[in-house]
C-alpha distance (Angstrom), angle and dihedral (degrees) to the residues before:
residue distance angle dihedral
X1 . . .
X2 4.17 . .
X3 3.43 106.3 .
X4 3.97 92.0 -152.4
X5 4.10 117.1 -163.1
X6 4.11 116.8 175.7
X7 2.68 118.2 -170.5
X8 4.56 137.4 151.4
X9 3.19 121.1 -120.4
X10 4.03 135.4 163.9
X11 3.43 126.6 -115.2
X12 3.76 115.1 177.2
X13 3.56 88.1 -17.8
X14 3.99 91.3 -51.3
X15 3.53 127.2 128.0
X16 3.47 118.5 -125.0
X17 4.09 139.4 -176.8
X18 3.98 114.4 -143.5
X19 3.37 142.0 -157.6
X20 3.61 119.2 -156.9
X21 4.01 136.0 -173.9
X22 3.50 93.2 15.4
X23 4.07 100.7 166.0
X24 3.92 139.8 148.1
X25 3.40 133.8 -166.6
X26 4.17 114.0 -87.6
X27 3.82 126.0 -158.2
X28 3.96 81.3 178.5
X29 3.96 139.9 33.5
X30 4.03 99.5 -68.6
X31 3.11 134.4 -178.6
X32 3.70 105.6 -119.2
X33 4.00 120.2 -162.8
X34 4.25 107.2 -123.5
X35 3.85 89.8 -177.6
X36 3.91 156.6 -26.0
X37 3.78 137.2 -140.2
X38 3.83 144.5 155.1
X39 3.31 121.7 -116.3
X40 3.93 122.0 -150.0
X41 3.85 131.6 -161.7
X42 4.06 105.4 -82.8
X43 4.22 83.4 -126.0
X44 3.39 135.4 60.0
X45 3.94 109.9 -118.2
X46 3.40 134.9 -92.8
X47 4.05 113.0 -122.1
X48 3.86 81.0 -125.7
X49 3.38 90.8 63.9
X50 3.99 101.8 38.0
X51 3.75 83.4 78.0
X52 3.59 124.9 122.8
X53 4.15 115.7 -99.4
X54 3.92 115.1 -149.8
X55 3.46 127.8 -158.3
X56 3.36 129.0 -117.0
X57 3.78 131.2 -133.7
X58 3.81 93.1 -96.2
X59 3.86 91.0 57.3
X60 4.05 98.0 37.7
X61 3.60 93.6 72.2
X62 3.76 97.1 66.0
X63 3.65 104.9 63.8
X64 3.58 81.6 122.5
X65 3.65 103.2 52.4
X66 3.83 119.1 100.8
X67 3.46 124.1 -126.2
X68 3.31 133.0 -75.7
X69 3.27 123.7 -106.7
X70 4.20 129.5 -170.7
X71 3.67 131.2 147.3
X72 3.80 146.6 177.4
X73 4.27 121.7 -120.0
X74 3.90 110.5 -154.8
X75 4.04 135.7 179.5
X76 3.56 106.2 -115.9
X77 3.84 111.6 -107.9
X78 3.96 106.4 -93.1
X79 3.83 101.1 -134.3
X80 4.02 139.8 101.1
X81 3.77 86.3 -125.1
X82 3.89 94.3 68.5
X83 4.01 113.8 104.9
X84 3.71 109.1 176.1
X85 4.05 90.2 -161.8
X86 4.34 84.7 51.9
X87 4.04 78.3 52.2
X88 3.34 105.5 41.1
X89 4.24 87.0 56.6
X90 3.81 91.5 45.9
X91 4.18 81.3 56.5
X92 3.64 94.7 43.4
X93 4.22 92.5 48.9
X94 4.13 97.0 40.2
X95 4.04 79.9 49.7
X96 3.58 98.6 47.7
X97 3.99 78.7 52.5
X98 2.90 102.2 40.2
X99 4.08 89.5 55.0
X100 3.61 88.4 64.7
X101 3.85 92.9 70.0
X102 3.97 92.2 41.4
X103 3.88 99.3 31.2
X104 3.98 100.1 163.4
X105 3.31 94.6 68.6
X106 4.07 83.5 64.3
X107 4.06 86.9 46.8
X108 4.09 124.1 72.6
X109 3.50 126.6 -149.4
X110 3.35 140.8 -86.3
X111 3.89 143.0 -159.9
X112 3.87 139.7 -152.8
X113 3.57 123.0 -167.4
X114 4.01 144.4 177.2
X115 3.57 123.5 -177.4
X116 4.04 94.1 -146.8
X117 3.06 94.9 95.6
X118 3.43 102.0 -5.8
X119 3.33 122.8 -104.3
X120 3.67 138.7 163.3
X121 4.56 122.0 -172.4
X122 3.38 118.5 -167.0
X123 4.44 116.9 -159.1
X124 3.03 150.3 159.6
X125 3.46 116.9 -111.3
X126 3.62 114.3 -161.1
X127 4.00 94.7 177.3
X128 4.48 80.1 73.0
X129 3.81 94.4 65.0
X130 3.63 117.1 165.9
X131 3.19 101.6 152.0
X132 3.92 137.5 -114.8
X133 4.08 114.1 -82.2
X134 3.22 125.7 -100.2
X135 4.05 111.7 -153.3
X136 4.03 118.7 -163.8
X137 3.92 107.0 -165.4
X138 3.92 147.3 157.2
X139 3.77 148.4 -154.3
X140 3.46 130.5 175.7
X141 3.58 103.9 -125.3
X142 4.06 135.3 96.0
X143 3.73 143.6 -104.4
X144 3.93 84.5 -108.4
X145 3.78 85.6 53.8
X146 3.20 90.8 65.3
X147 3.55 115.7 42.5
X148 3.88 108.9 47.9
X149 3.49 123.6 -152.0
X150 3.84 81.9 -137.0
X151 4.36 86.2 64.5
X152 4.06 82.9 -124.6
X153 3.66 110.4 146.8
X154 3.87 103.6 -136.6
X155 4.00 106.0 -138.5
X156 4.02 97.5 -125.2
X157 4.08 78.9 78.2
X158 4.05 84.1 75.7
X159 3.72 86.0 65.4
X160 3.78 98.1 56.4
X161 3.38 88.6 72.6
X162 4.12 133.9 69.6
X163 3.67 137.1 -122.5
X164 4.06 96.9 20.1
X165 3.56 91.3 179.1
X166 3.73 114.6 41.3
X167 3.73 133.4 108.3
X168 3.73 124.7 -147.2
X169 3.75 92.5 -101.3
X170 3.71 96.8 62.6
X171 4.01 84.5 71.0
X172 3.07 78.5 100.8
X173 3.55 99.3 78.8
X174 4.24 100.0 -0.5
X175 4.11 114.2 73.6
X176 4.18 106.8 -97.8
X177 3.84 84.2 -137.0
X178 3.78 127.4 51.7
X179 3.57 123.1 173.2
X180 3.89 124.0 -160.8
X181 3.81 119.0 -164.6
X182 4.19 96.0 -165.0
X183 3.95 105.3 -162.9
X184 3.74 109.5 -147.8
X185 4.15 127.1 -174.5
X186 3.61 87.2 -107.7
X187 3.89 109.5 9.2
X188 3.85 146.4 37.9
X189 3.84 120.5 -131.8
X190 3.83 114.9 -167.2
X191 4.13 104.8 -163.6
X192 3.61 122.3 -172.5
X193 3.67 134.6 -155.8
X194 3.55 113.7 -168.3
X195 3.97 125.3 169.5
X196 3.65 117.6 -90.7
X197 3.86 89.9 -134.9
X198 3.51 102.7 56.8
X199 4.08 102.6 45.2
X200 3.64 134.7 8.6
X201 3.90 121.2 -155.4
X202 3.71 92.8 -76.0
X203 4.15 88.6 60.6
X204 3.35 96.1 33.9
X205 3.98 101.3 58.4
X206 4.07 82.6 39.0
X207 3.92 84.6 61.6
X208 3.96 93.4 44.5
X209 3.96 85.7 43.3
X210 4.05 90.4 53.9
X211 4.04 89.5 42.7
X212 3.52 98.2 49.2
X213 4.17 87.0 40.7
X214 4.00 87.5 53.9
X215 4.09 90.2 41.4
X216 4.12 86.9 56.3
X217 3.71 94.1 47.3
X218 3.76 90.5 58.8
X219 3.81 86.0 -165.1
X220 4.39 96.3 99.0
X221 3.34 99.3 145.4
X222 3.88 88.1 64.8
X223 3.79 102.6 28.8
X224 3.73 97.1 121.6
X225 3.68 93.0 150.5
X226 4.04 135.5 53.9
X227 3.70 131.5 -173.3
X228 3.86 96.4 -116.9
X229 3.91 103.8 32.5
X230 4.17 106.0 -155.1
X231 3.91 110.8 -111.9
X232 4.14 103.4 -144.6
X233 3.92 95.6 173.1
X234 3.90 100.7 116.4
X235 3.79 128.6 -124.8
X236 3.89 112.5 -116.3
X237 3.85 124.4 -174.6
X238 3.99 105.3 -120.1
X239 3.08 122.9 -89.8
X240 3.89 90.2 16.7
X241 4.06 129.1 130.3
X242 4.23 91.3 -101.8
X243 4.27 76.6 -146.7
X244 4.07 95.1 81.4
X245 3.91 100.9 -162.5
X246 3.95 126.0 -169.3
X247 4.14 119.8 -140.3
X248 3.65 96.5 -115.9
X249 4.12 134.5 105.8
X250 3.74 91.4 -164.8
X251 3.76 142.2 45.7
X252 3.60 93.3 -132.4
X253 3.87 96.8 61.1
X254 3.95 82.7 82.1
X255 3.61 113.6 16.3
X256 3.48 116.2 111.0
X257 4.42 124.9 158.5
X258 3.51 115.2 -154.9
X259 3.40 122.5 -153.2
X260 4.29 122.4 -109.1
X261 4.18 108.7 -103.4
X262 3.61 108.3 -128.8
X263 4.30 89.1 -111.5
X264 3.85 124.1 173.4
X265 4.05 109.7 -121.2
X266 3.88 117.3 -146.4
X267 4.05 134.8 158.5
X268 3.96 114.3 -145.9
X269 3.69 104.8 -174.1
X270 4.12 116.3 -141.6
X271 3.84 104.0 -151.1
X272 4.04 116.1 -142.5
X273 4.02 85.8 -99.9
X274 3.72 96.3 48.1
X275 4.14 90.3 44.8
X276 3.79 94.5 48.4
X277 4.33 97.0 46.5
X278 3.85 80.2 45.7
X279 3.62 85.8 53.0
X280 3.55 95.9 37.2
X281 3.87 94.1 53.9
X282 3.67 97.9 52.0
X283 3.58 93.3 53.6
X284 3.56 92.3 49.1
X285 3.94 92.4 53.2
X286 3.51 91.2 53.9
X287 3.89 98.2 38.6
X288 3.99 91.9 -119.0
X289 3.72 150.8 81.1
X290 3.55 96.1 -140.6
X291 4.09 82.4 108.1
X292 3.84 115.0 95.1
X293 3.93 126.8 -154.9
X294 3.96 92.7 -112.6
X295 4.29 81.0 57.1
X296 4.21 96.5 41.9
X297 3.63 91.3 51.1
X298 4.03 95.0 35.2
X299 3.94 80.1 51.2
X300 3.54 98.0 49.3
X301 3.94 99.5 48.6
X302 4.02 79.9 48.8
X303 3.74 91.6 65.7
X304 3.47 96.6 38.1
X305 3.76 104.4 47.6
X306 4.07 91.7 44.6
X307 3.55 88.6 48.9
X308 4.26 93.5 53.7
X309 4.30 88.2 46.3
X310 3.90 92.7 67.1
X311 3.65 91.4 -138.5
X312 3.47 113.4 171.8
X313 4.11 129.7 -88.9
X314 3.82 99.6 -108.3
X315 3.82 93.0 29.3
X316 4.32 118.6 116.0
X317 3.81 119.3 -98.3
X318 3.52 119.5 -166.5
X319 3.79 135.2 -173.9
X320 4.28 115.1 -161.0
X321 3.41 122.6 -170.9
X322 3.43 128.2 -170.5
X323 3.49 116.9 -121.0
X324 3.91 146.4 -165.6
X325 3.89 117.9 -128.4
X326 3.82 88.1 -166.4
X327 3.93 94.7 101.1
X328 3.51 97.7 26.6
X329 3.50 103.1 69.1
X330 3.87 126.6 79.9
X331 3.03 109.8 -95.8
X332 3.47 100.1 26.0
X333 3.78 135.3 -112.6
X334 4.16 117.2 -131.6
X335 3.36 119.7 -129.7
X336 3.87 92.4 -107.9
X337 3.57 86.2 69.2
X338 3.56 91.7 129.1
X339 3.85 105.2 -147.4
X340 3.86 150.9 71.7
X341 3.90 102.4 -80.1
X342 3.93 97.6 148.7
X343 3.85 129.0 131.7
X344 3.48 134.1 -175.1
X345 4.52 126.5 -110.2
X346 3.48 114.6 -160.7
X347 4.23 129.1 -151.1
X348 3.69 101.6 -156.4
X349 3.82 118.2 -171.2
X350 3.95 135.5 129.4
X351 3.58 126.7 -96.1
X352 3.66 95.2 -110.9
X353 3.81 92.7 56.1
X354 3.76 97.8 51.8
X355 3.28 90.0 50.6
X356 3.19 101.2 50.5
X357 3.51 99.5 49.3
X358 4.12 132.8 54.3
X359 3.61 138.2 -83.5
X360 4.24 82.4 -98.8
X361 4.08 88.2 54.0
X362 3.91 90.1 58.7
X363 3.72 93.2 32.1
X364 3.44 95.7 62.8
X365 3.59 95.8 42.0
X366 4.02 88.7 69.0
X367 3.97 93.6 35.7
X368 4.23 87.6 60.9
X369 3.83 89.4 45.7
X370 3.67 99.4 52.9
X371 4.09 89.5 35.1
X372 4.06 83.7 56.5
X373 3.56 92.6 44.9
X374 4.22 93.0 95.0
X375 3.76 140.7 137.4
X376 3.84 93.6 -67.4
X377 3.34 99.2 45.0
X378 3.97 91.4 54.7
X379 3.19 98.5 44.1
X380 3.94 95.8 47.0
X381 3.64 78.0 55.2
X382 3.96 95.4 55.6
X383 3.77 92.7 45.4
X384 3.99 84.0 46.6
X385 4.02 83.8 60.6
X386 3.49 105.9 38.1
X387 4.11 80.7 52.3
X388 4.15 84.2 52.3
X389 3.80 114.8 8.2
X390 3.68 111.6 -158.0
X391 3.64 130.5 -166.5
X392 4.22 96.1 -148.5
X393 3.77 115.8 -131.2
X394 3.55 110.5 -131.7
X395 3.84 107.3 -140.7
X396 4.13 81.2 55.9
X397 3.61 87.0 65.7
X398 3.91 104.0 64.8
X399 3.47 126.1 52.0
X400 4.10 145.8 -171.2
X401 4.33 77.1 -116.9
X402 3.45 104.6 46.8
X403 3.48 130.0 96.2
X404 4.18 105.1 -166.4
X405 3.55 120.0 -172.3
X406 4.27 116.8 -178.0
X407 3.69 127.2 174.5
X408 3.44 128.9 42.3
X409 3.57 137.3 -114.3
X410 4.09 91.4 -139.0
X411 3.77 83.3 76.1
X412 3.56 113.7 115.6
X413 3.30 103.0 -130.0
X414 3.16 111.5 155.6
X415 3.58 97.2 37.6
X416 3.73 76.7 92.6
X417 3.94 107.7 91.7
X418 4.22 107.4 149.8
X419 3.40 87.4 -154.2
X420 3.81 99.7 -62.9
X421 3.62 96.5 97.7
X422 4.13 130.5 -112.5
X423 4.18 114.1 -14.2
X424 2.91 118.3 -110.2
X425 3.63 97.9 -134.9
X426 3.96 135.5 -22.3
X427 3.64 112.9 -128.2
X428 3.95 129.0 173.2
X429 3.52 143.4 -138.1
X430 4.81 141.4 -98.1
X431 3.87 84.8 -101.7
X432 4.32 120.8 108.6
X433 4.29 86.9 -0.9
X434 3.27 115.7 135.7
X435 4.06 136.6 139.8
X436 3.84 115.5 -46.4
X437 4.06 92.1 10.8
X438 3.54 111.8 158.1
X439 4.31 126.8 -168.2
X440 3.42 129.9 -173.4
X441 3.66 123.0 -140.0
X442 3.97 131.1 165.3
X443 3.77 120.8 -103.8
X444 3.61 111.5 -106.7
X445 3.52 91.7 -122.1
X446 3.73 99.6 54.9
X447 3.57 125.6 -153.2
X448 4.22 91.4 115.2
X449 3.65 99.5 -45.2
X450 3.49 129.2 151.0
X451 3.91 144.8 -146.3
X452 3.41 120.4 -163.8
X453 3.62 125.0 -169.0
X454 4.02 110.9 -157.8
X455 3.81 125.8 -156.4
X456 3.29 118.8 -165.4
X457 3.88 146.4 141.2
X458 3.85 107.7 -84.2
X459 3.88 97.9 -110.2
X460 3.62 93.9 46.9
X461 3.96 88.5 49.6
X462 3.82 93.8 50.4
X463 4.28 86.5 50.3
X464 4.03 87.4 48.5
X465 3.76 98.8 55.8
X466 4.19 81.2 53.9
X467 3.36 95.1 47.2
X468 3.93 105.3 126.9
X469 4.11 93.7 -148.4
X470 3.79 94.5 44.9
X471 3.72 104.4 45.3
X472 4.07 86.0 42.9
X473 3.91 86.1 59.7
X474 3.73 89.9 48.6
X475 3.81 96.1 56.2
X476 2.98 98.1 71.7
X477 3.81 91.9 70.7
């Protein structure tokens, strides 16, 4: 049984509801949840910024998409001075501060419908402001625990982060930011969960950039500026209704929750050497050096991962990468757009071609789709939607032939320290996985390396770390 304790506290000046004690019974290491509380923005909010914030047509589509979840493994600093409850308040006050730069993700959404003729908007509404969770938990097991020599991705790292099972439409009712605070014997992993709709990797590692900025500067109760200010005000096509609206009356007209693929997780790390002669050789083969290292190594796990499925000769291949539409439209979007503008480019080829041509061949099939990926070509797309708006339906999105690769390893991930130095490693968590998912992470090291973490379906995983063309690339580490 729950032992369940609320009780309010302040943080920063921010009210927040805990639950304490909360333990079960373990037969194995577990990670057992100490305590819970919501965190609100240190300041009271402008009226400015108690307006609602609509989604756009590149966000709208996702209401089925579960969260997303990335997080940050580090050692545990080695000194008497260390109190994990005096760190655990520093996190809770830089966050509360923190939140008043990037207040949605304290807010939850909201909807307002009429039936005549239907119509269904989706916002933010930043005037219902919780807060985002704050989780305090532990596990007895060790840094070394967790990252494997092997690359294996033991499953108890599911359970270092929150809200495992929700969608982006239940921000409605579920916080659009959790934060877990995983307490290892020797190590600290901070995992968040963030809704899919509100920020993409790009705003999501500015927010952890901001909080671990704020956490440094030990001074949040007057942190009123950051380096990289958020920018909220949302992109609209011209000449479009800013108020994007979806033909429904009722949520479940387009909700659908798919079910998690039983996938096996492993990193393979590309060291700077192996990235640039992957790099290097594609270019080559294709006489250019139009061909970046994200599209070399994209091109090579291509190759190797249709090769290990079997599929058969004259059967379709494709390779989708998820993509930002910040810099690709005209004018541009900065980088502190703080949203979820992403698409999707697609190689397309058959079996029997990509094998039978070089890494270059495949390479350049992904560098011309993302270099035709520009302004017109998103915003025929937009116009396309507004025309048809379509709620996507997430089992539709993955596919026995697709290879999908998401994140980026330009992310600066580990820029993120909090005060206990450089992670150790960045790991993820069981939400959008599914057979031939790809994500990119930076090497730990820097200098253009790469981690990769592979999903796949255990057979095909056992055939990959065989396969002749993919272990020769990773020699060279």
């Amino acid at each position: 049984m729950f032992n369940n304790l609320r009780r309010t506290c302040e943080v920063a000046h921010s009210p927040c509801i805990w639950s304490a004690n909360l333990k079960s019974p373990m037969t194995s290491p577990t990670v057992r949840r100490v305590s819970e509380c919501f965190i609100k923005p240190l300041h009271d909010l402008s009226q400015e910024t108690k307006q609602p914030i609509y989604f756009t047509p590149f966000e709208l589509p996702f209401l089925n998409l579960n969260y997303s979840q990335k997080g940050l493994l580090f050692a545990k600093p080695n000194n008497q001075d260390f109190s994990i409850t005096a760190f655990l308040d520093d996190l809770r006050r830089s966050l509360s501060a923190t939140l008043t730069h990037f207040f949605p993700l304290a807010a939850r959404f909201a909807t307002r419908k009429q039936e005549n003729p239907p119509s269904y908007v989706i916002y933010i509404d930043p005037q219902n402001s919780p807060g985002a969770k704050f989780v305090h938990a532990t596990v007895d097991l060790t840094v070394s625990d967790i990252v494997i020599k092997s690359g294996d991705v033991p499953s108890v790292v599911h359970s270092f982060f929150d809200l495992n099972d929700a969608i982006c439409h239940d921000g409605h009712t579920l916080p659009l930011l959790s934060i877990q605070v995983t307490e290892l014997t020797d190590g600290i992993f901070i995992g968040g969960s963030v809704n899919h709709l509100l920020a993409d990797g790009t705003s999501f590692w500015h927010f952890m950039s901001a909080w671990s900025e704020i956490f440094t500067s030990k001074d949040h109760e007057n942190h009123h500026f950051i380096s990289r200010p958020p920018i909220f005000k949302r992109w609209v096509l011209e000449g479009s209704d800013p108020i994007t609206s979806l033909p429904f009356t009722h949520h479940d007209q387009f909700i659908e929750r798919s079910e998690k693929p039983q996938v096996k997780e492993r990193f393979f790390h590309f060291s700077s050497a192996t990235v640039s002669k992957l790099k290097a050789k594609a270019n080559n083969e294709c006489n250019t050096q139009r061909i970046s290292s994200l599209q070399a190594v994209s091109a090579l796990l291509w190759r190797c991962v249709t090769r290990v499925r079997h599929q058969a000769p004259n059967s379709e291949t494709v390779c989708k990468l998820v993509v930002s539409n910040r810099g690709r439209l005209n004018p541009p979007l900065s980088d502190d757009y703080f949203g979820n503008p992403i698409d999707t480019v697609r190689g397309t080829t058959t079996v029997e071609d990509l094998m039978a041509h070089g890494l270059g061949w495949a390479a350049l099939k992904i560098h011309e789709a993302i270099a035709n990926h520009n302004d017109e070509v998103v915003k025929k797309w937009v116009e396309s939607w507004y025309r048809n708006p379509v709620v996507y339906k997430m089992n539709g999105l993955f596919h026995p032939n697709i290879t999908h690769i998401g994140s980026s390893p330009r992310f600066d991930m580990y820029g993120c320290e909090f005060g206990l130095g450089k992670a150790v490693a960045a790991r993820s968590g069981i939400m959008n996985k599914a057979d031939g998912k790809m994500t990119m992470y930076p090497g730990r090291e820097g200098g253009g390396s790469m981690d990769v973490e592979v999903c796949l379906l255990p057979e095909f995983m056992m055939d990959l770390e065989s396969d002749e063309e993919f272990i020769s690339a990773l020699k060279s580490n």
